[in-house]
C-alpha positions as CSV (number, residue, x, y, z in Angstrom):
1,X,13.3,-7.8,4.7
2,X,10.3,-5.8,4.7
3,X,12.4,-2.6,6.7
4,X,15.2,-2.7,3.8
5,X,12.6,-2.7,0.7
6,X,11.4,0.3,2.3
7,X,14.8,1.9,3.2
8,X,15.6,1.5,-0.4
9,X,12.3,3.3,-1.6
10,X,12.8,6.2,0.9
11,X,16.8,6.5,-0.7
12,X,15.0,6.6,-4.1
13,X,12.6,8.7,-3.3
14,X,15.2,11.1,-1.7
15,X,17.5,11.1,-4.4
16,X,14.9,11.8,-6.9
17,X,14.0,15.2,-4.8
18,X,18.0,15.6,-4.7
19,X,17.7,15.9,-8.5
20,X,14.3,17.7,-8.8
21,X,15.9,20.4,-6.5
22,X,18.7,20.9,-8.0
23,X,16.7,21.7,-11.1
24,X,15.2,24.4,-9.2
25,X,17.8,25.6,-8.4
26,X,19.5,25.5,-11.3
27,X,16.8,27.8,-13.7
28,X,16.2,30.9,-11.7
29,X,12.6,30.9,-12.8
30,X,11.1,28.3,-10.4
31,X,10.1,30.8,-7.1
32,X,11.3,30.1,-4.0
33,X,7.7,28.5,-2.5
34,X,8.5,25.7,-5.1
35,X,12.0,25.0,-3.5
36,X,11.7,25.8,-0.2
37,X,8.7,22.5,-0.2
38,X,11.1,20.6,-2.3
39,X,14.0,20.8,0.7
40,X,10.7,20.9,2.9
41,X,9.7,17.1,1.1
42,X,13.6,16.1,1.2
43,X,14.5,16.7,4.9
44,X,11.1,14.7,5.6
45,X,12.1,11.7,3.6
46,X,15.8,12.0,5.3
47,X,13.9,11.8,8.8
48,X,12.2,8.7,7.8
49,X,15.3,7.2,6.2
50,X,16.9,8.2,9.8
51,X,14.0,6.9,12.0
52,X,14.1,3.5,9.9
53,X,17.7,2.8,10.1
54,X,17.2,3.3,13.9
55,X,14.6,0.8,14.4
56,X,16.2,-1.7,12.6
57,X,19.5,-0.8,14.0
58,X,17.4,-1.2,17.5
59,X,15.3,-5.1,16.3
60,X,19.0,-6.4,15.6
61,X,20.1,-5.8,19.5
């Protein structure tokens, strides 16, 4: 139960750089080191989300 409370926090926490980037991106005054983390901070939270689903996928075998 542990693995899915943090699944869930990692989806929130994605989702909420989903928005925060399309923010940036939507007001052309943010510079491009600003975005470029935010993707930088999303694609890291996606590979945990990945990595997660895979070791649970893997403790259910």
């Amino acid at each position: 139960m542990a693995i899915q409370a943090h699944l869930v926090e990692l989806e929130r926490k994605h989702k909420i750089l989903e928005n925060e980037l399309h923010e940036a991106l939507v007001h052309p005054s943010v510079d491009d080191l600003h975005i470029c983390e935010l993707k930088r901070r999303k694609l890291m939270v996606k590979d945990q989300i990945e990595r997660l689903r895979l070791s649970a996928g893997d403790t259910v075998h």
